[in-house]
C-alpha positions, -999 to +999 in steps of 0.1 A: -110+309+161-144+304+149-162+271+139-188+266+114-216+241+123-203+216+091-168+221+106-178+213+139-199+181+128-170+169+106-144+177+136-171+155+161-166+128+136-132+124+131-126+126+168-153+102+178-155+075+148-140+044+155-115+040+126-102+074+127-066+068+130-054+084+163-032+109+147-062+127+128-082+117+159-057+139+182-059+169+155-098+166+154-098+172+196-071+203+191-091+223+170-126+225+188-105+230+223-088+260+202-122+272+191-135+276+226-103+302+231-080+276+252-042+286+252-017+263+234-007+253+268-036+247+282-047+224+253-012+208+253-018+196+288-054+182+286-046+163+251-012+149+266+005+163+233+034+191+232+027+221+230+045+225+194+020+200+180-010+220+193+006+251+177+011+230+144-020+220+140-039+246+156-020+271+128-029+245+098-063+246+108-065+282+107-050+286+074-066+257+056-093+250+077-105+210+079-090+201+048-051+214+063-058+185+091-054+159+066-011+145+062+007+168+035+022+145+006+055+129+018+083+132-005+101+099-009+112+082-043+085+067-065+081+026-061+108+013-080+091-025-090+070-031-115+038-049-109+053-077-136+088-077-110+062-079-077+040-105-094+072-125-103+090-121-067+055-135-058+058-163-082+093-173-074+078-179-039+051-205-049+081-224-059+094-252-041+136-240-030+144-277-041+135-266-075+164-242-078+191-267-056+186-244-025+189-264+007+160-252+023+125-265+033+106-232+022+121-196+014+132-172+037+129-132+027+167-130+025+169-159+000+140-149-019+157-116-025+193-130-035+173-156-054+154-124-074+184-108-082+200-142-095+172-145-117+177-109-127+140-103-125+152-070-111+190-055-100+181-051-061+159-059-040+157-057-003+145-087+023+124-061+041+109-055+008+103-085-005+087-096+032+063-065+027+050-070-005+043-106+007+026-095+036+007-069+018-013-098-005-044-107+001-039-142-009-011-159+008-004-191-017+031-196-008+017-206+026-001-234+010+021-266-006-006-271-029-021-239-046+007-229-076+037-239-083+045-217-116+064-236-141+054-221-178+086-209-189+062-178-206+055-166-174+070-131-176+046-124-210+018-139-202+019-122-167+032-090-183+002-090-206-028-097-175-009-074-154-011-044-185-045-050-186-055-044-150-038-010-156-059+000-185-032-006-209-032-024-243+000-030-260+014-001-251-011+024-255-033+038-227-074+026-226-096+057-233-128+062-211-151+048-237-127+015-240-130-021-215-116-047-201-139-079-200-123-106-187-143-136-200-121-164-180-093-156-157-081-184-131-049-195-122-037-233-124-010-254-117+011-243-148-003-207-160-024-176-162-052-175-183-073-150-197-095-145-222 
């Protein structure tokens, strides 16, 4: 297996940078050690991988070169919330569980879920998954008593609205290149979104 110089300097640099994640890391040191006419074995044993994973990616290499190192598209289903069911899940856990007659001090993922599907602000929804998406935002308001508490029973528009807008949409029909968003004055407060 031959190496051009590029290939070799890309290889270096997914092996050595330091936020490389260690798989692509692993795949970057297989390759060079393949170049320099190592056996799968051989290679296998000084990386600490299996020998089927040097052959993998050692073969992917060869018949994509760099760009084959990179993870092949999983299948899986497509995300199944909207951004308007997220941002409301979201909502629903600014509020206080008192609000709602649940006997709790704060919400729990379980409860949150149950409480999501009660509202029918969507059919099912997992604990797991409503703990990730909460994890996943950058702002954390639920963790503070006194950031939002939503309470505008237009919400789900006005959210709906804001929320089609970051996607480049306007009522219902897709923003073309030469077309913007300017958002003049967006903040939250206690009782809504607004935006001008």
């Amino acid at each position: 297996m031959e190496l051009t110089a590029g290939e070799r300097h890309r290889l270096k640099k997914m092996a050595y940078a330091h936020k490389t994640p260690h798989q692509a890391r692993q795949r970057a040191t297989i390759v060079p050690l393949a170049a320099r006419g190592r056996s799968n074995a051989r290679i296998a044993a000084e990386t600490h991988l299996h020998v089927d994973t040097v052959r993998r990616w050692r073969g992917r290499f060869a018949a994509g070169r760099v760009p084959a190192l990179a993870d092949r598209k999983r299948s899986g289903r497509p995300p199944t919330f909207t951004a308007l069911q997220i941002a409301e899940v979201k909502a629903l856990a600014c509020q206080l569980p008192t609000e709602f007659e649940a006997p709790l001090s704060c919400w729990s993922c379980p409860e949150l879920a149950r409480e999501a599907v009660t509202r029918a602000i969507t059919e099912t929804i997992s604990a797991s998954t409503v703990r990730r998406r909460l994890r996943d935002d950058a702002l954390k308001p639920w963790q503070h008593r006194s950031w939002i508490f939503i309470r505008d029973p237009n919400f789900r528009a006005i959210a709906q609205r804001v929320l089609d807008l970051y996607a480049r949409v306007f009522d219902g029909t897709l923003l073309g290149e030469d077309e913007y968003v300017v958002s003049a004055d967006e903040k939250t407060t206690p009782t809504r979104f607004t935006c001008s």
